[in-house]
N, C-alpha and C positions, 0 to 999 in steps of 0.2 A: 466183445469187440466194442471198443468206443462208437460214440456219436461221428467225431471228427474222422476216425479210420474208415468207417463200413461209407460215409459222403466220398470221399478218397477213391474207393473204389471203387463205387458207382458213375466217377467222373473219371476215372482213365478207362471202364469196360464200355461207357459212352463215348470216347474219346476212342480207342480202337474200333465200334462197331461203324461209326462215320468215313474210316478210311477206305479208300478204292482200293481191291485189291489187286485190281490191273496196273494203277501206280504203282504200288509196292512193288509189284512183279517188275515193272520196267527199270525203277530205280535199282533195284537188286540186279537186273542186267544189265544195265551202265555199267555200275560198281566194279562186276566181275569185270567189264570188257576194261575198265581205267584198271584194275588189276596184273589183267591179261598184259595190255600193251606196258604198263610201267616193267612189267618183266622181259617182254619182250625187247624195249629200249635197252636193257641192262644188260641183256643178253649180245644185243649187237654193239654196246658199248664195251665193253671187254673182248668182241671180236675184232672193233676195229682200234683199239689200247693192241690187240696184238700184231694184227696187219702192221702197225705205225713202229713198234719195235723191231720187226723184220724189215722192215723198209728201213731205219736207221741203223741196223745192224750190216747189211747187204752196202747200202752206201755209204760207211764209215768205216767198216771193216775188211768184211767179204773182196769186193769188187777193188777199192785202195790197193790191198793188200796184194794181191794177185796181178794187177796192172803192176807195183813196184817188181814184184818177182817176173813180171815177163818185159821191164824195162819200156813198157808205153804208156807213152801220157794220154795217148786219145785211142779211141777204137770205134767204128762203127757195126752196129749189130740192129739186123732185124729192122731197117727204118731211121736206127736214134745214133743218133754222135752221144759217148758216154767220155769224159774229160776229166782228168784226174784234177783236183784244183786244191789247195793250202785253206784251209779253214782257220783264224786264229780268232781267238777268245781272250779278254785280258779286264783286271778290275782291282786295282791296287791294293793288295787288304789294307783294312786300318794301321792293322798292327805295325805294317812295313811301310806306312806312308811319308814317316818323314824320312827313312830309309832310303828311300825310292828319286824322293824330291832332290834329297841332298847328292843321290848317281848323277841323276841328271843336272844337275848342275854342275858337277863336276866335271863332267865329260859334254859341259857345251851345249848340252840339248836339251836345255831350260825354257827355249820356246816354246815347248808344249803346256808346259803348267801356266796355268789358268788363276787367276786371283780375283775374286769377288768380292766387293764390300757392299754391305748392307746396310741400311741407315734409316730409322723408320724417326719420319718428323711430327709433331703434332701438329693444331690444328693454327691454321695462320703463320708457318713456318717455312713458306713455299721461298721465300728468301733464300733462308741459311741455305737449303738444296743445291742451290746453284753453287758452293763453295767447293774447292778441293780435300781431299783426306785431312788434311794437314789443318787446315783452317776448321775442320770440325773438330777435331783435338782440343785445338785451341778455344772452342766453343764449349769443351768442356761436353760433345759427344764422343761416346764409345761405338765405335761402330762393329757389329759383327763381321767379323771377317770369311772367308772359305777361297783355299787354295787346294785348288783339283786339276789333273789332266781328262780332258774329255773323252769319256768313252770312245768315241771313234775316231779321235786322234790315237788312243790310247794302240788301239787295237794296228790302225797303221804304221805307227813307230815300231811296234815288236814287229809285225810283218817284215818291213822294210829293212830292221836290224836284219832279221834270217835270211831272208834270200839274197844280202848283200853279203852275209857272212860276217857278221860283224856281231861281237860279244853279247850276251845279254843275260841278267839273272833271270829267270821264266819264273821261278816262284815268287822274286821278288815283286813283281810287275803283275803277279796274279793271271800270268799268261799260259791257255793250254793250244796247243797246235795239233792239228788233224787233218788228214787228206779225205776229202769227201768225193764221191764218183758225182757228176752231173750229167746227167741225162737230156739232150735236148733233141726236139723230134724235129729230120730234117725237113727245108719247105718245099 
């Protein structure tokens, strides 16, 4: 055995006989108990992953569905007013956005869409700022542009379509509708 190997290990069998081994011990039972509980988190995290899809199933499916088949929108049970209520969802894809823009403008309800210009000026520029679109062209800025309807315009327009009865492409408009139960406990 070399010189440098047989120091080596005269300096880690020094290095272990220094250690407490009630530290050790304790550290070692930490360990297990940070073990124990990361499993046990994981354990109630998948319990409550499945409590949270029974409770979305129950009121999106179950209880909707049943209320439509027995023709009531409200009922009370046990304490709680439970109320049948239209949940909509909507988010124009990409793909059907100027699709989308060009309905609504056709049919008059271009209000919603939304136009944004963006303009980033450099430094001692706070002049130009104050100008209109048109006057920055002229300035020989390109300004980015973005033309959207707002999420919670979005979502009211399909609403407002349905329950008025009035036409609408639902995948055009990225729109899904659901009747959700609500629960609310009485005072």
């Amino acid at each position: 055995m070399s010189d440098a190997l047989f120091e080596d290990f005269f300096e880690e069998a020094d290095a272990l006989a220094s250690v407490n081994t009630e530290t050790t011990k304790s550290l070692s039972e930490m360990v297990r108990r940070l073990r124990t509980t990361e499993e046990e988190i994981s354990k109630v995290e998948a319990y409550l992953k499945q409590l949270t899809d029974q409770k979305h199933k129950l009121s999106t499916e179950s209880i909707p569905v049943l209320m439509d088949e027995m023709g009531v929108e409200r009922v009370d049970v046990d304490g709680v007013t439970v109320t049948r209520k239209m949940v909509v969802s909507a988010s124009i894809p990409v793909a059907r956005r100027e699709e989308a823009f060009d309905w609504l403008r056709r049919n008059q309800l271009d209000d919603i869409i939304k136009n944004d210009v963006v303009v980033s000026f450099g430094k001692g520029e706070d002049n130009v700022a104050g100008h209109c679109i048109g006057m920055l062209e002229e300035q020989g800025f390109a300004p980015d542009t973005k033309t959207y309807v707002h999420p919670s315009t979005l979502k009211a327009f399909v609403k407002d379509r349905i329950q008025s009865g009035k036409p609408i492409d639902l995948d055009m408009f990225g729109a899904f509708v659901s009747n959700v139960a609500e629960i609310k406990r009485k005072a």
